[in-house]
N, CA, C and O of each residue as an XYZ file, in Angstrom:
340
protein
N      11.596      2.234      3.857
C      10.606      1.837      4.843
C      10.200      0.407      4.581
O      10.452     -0.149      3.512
N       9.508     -0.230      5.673
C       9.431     -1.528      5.495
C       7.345     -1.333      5.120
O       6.414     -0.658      5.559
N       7.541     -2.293      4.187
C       5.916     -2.585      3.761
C       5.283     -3.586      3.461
O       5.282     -4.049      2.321
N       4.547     -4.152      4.585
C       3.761     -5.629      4.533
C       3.007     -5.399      3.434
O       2.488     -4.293      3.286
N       2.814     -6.548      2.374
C       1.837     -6.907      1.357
C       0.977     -7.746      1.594
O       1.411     -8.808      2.041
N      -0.213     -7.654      1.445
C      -1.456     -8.919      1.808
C      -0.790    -10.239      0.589
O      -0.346     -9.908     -0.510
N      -0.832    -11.362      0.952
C      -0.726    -12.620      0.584
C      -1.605    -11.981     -0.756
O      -0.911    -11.535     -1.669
N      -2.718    -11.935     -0.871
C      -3.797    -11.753     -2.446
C      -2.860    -10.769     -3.214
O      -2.922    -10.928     -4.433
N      -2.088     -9.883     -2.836
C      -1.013     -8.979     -4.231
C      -0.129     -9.803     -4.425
O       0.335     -9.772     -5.565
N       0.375    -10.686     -3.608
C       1.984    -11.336     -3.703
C       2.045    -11.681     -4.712
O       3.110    -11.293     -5.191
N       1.351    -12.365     -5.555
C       1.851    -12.690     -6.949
C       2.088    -11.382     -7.915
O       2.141    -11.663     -9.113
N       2.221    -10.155     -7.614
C       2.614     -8.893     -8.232
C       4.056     -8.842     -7.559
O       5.066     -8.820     -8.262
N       4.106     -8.827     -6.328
C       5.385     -9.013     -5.549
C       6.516     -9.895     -5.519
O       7.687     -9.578     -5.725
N       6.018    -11.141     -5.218
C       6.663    -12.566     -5.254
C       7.210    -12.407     -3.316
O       8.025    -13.169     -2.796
N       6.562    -11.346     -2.646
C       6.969    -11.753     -1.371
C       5.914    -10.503     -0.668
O       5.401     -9.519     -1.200
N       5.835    -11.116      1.028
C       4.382    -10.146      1.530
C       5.733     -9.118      2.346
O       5.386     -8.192      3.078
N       6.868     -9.342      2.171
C       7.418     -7.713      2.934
C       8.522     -7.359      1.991
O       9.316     -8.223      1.619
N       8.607     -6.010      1.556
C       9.184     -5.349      1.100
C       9.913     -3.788      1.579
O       9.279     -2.961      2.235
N      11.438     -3.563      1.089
C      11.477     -2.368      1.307
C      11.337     -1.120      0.129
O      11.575     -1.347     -1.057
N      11.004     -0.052      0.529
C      10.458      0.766     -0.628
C      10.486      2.417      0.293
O      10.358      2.688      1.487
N      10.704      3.209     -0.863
C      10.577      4.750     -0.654
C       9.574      5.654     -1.270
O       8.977      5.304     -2.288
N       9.382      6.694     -0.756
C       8.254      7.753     -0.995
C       7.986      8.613      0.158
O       8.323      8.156      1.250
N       7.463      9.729      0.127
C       7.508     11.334      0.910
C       5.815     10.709      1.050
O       5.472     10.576      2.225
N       5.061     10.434      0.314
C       3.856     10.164      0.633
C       3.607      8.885      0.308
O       4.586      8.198      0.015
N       2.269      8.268      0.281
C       1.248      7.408      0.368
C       1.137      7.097     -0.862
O       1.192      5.939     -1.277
N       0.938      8.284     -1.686
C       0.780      8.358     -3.501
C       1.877      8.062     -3.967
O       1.887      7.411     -5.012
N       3.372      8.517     -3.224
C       4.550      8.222     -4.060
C       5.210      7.159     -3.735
O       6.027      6.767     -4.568
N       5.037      6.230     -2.204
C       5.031      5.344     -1.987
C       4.237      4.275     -3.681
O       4.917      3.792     -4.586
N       3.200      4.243     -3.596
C       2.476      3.536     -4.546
C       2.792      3.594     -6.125
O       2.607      2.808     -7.054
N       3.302      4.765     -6.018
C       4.353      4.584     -7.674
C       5.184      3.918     -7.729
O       5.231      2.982     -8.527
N       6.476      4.320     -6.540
C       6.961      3.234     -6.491
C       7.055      2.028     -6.939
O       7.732      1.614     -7.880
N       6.216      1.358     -6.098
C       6.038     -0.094     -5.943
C       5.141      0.088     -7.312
O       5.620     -0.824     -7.987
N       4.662      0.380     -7.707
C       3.902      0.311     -9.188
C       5.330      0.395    -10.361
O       5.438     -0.416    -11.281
N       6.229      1.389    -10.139
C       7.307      0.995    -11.390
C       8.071     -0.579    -11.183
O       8.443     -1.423    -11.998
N       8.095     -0.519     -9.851
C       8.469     -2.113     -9.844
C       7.940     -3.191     -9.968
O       8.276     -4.187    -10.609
N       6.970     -2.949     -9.246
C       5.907     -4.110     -9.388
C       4.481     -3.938    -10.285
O       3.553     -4.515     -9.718
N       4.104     -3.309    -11.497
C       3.147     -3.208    -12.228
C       2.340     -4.311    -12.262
O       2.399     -5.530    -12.423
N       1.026     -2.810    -11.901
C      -0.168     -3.195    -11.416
C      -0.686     -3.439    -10.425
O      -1.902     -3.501    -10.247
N       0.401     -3.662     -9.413
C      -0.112     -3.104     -7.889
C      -0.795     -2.069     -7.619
O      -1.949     -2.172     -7.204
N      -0.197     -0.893     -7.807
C      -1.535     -0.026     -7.443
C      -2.580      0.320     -7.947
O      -3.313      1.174     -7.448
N      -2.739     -0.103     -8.686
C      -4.369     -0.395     -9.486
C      -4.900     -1.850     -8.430
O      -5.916     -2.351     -8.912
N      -4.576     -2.337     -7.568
C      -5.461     -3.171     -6.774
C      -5.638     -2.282     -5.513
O      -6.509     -2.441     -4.658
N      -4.580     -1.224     -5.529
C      -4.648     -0.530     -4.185
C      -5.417      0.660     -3.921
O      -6.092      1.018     -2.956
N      -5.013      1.403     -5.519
C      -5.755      2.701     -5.609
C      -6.518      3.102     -6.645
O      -6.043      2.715     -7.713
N      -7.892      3.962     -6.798
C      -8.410      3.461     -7.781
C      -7.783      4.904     -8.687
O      -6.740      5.523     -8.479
N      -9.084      5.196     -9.972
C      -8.313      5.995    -10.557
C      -8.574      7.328    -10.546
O      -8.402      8.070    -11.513
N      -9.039      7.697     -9.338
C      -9.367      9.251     -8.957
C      -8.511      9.397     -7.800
O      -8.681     10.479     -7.239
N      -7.393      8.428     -7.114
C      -6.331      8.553     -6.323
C      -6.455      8.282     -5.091
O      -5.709      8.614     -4.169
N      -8.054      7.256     -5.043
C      -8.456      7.035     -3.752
C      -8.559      5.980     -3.511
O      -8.979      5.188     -4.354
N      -8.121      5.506     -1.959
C      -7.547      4.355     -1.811
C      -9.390      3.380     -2.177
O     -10.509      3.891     -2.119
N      -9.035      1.972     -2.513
C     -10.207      1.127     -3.022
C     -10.874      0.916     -1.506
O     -10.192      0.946     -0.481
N     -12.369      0.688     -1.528
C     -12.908     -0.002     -0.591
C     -12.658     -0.885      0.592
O     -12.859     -0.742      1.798
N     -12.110     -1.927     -0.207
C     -11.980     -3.037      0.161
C     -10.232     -2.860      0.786
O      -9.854     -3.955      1.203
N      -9.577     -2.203      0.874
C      -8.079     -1.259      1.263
C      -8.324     -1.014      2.646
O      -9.324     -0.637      3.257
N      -7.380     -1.264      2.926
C      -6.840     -0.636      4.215
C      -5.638     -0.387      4.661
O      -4.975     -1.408      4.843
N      -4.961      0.895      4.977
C      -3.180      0.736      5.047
C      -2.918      1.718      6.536
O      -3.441      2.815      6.734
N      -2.164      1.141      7.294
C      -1.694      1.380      8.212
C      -0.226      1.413      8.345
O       0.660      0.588      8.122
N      -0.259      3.167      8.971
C       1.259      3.584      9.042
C       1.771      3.595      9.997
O       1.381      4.593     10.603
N       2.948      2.688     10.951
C       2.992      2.390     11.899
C       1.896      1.873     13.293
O       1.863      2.063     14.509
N       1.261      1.290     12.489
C      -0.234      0.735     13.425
C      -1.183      1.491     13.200
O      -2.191      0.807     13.374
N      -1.499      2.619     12.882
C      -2.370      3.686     12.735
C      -2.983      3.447     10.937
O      -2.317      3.418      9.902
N      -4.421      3.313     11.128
C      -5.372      3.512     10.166
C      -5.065      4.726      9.596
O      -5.329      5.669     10.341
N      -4.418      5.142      8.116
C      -4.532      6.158      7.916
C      -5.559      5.656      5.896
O      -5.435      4.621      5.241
N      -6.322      6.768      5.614
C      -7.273      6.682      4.451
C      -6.899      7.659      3.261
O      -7.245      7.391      2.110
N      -5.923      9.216      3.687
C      -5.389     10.078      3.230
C      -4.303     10.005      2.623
O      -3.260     10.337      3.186
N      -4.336      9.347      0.754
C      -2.959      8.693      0.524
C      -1.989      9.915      0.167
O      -1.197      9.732     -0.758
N      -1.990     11.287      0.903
C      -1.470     12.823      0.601
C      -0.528     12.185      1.866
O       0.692     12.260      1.719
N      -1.019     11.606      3.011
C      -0.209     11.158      4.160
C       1.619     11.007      4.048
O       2.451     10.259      3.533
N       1.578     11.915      4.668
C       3.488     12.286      4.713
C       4.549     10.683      5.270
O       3.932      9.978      6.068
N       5.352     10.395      5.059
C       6.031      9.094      5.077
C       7.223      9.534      5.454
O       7.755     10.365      4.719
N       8.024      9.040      6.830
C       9.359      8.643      7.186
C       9.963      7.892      6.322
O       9.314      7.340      5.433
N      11.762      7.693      6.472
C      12.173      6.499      5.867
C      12.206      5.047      6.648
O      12.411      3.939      6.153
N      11.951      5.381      7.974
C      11.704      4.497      8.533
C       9.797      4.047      8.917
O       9.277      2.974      9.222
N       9.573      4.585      8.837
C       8.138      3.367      8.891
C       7.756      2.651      8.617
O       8.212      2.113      7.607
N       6.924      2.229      9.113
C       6.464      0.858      8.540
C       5.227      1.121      8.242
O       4.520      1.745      9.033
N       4.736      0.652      6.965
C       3.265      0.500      5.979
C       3.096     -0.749      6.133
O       3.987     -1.455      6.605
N       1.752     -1.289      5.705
C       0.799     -2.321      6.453
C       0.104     -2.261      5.147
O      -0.072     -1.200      4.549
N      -0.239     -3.273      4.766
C      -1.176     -2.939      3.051
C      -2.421     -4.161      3.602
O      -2.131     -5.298      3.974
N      -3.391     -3.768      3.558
C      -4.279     -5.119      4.725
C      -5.581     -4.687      3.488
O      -5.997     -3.604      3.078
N      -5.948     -6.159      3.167
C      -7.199     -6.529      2.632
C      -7.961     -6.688      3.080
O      -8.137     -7.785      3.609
N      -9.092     -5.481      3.165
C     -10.368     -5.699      4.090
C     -11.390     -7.086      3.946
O     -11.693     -7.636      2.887
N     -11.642     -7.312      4.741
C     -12.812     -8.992      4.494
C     -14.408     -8.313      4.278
O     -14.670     -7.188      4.702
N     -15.080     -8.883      3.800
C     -16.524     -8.229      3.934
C     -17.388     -9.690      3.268
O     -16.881    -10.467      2.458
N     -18.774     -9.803      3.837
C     -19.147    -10.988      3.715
C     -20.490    -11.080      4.796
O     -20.744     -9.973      5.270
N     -21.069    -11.784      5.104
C     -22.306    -11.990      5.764
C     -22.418    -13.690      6.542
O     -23.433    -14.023      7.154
C-alpha cells in the first residue's frame, strides 16, 4: 500500500511516500517501525493509541481505530494535526 509521511517524521524515513504492508493499522506501524525505528512511537503511544496530535486517513477517510483492517492497495495518509491559538 502506498503511505504519505508528514514532512516532521521524514527524517525517520528519508522520504514523505512510502510503500509498506500490514492486515491492520497496528501491523501497518510495526512495519514501518522495523524499518524505520522510532516512527511509531511519534505515531502511537504506548497503550496502542493513536497520539493526539495524529491523524491517519485510509483512502480519504478519517479513521482513529488502529484494529482498522487494511487492503494491499490503499492508500494511508499519516497527517500531523496543527493546534495553536
Amino acid at each position: 500500500m502506498n503511505v504519505l509521511v508528514p514532512g516532521a517524521l521524514r527524517s525517520y524515513t528519508g522520504s514523505t511516500r512510502l510503500q509498506a504492508d500490514g492486515a491492520s493499522l497496528l501491523a501497518l506501524f510495526a512495519e514501518l517501525d522495523r524499518r524505520y525505528p522510532g516512527l511509531r512511537f511519534r505515531v502511537v503511544d504506548e497503550q496502542d493509541r493513536l497520539r493526539p496530535n495524529m491523524r491517519i486517513f485510509v483512502n480519504g477517510q478519517g479513521v482513529r481505530d488502529l484494529t482498522h483492517a487494511l487492503q494491499p492497495d490503499d492508500d494511508v495518509a499519516i497527517v500531523l494535526a496543527l493546534s495553536g491559538g
